[in-house]
Every structure is written in structure tokens, then in C-alpha cells.
C-alpha positions as CSV (number, residue, x, y, z in Angstrom):
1,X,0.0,0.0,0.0
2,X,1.2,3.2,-1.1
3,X,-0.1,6.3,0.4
4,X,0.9,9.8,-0.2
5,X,-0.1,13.7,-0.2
6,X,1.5,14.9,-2.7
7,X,4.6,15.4,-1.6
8,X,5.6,12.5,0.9
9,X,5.1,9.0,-0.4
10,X,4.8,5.8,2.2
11,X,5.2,2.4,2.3
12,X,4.9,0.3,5.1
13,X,6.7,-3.0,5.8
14,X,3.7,-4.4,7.3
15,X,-0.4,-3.2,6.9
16,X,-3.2,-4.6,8.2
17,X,-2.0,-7.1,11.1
18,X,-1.5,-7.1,14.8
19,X,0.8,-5.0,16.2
20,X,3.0,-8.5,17.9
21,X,2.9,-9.7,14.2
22,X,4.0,-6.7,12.6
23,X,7.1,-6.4,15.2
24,X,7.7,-10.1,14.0
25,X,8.5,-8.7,10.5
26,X,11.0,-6.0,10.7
27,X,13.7,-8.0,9.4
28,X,16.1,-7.0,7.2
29,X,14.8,-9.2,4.0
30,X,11.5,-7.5,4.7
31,X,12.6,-4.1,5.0
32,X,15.0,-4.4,2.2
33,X,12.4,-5.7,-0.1
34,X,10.1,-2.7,0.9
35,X,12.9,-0.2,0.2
36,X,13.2,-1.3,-3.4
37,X,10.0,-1.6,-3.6
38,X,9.0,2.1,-3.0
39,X,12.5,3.4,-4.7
40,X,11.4,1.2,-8.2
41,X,7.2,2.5,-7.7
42,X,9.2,6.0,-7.6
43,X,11.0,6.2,-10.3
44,X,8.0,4.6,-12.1
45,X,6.0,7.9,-11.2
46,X,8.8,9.8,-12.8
47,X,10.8,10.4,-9.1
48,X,14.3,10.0,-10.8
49,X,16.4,9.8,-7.8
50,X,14.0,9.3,-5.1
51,X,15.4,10.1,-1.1
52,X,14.2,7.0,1.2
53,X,13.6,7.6,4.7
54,X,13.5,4.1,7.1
55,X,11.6,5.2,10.2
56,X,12.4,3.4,13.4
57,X,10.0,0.4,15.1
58,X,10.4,1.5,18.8
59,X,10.2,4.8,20.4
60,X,13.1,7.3,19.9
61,X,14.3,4.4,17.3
62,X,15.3,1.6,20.2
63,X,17.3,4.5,22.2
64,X,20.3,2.2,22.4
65,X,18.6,-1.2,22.8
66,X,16.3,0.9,26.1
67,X,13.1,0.0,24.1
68,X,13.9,-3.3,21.6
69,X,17.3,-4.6,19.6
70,X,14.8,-4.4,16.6
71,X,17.0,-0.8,14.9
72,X,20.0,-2.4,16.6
73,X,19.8,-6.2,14.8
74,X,17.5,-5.4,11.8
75,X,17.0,-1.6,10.5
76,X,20.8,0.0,11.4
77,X,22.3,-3.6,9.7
78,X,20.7,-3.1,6.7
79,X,21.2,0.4,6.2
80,X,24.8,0.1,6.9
81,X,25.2,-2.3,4.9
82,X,23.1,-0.4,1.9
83,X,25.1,2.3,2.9
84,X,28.3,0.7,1.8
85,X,27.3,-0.4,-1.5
86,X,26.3,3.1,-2.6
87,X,22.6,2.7,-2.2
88,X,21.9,4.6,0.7
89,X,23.4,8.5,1.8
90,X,22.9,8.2,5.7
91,X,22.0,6.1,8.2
92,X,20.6,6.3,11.8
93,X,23.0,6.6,14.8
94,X,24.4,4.0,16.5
């Protein structure tokens, strides 16, 4: 599901499920699969270099493991590791 106003496009990893199931998802595979999913459906819609934001799962993003590993194990992994290979500009802090 894509929603958007205009200006800001979304894509969720998960939609319509329980919260405990949707926390069950946010693994990298998952998260990496919705990131070039919304990057492709951009550039479809004539975005030609779109700029992907990867919002945290827990409040203030984990706040160093405080509230989850989920940004620690999953979302930081993956966007270092995109990071390296050129497709992403930033990720979040350690």
C-alpha cells in the first residue's frame, strides 16, 4: 500500500496485522524488499532519484537497545550495509 499527499510518499513494511505480528517482521529481508519496492514504484512515477527515509519500530528508534534490539539487529544492519554499497546517503546513529 502506497499512500501519499502529494509530496511525501509511504510504504509500510507491514499493513493490516496485529501489532505482535507486525514487530515479527521487521527484518532486514523485509525491510530491504520494501525499500526497493518504493525506490522502483518512484522512479516509475517519474521520481528520478528518489530520497528514502527508514523510520524506526520502537520509540526514539530503540534509544540504544532501552526499548527493543529491533533498529540495533534489523533496521541499522541493513542500512549500513546499503550504505556501503552506494545505495543509501545516511543512516541512523548507532
Amino acid at each position: 500500500m502506497l499512500l501519499t499527499d502529494g509530496k511525501v510518499y509511504v510504504i509500510h513494511v507491514s499493513t493490516h496485522i496485529s501489532l505482535r505480528e507486525a514487530c515479527d517482521l521487521v527484518k532486514k529481508d523485509r525491510i530491504l524488499k520494501t525499500i526497493r519496492l518504493i525506490n522502483d514504484s518512484l522512479k516509475m512515477i517519474g521520481i528520478k532519484e528518489p530520497r528514502i527515509g527508514v523510520a524506526g519500530l520502537n520509540p526514539h528508534s530503540g534509544d540504544g537497545s532501552l526499548f527493543g534490539k529491533e533498529e540495533e539487529l534489523e533496521i541499522a544492519l541493513l542500512l549500513k550495509r546499503l550504505k556501503r554499497r552506494n545505495y543509501c546517503q545516511r543512516t541512523i546513529p548507532s
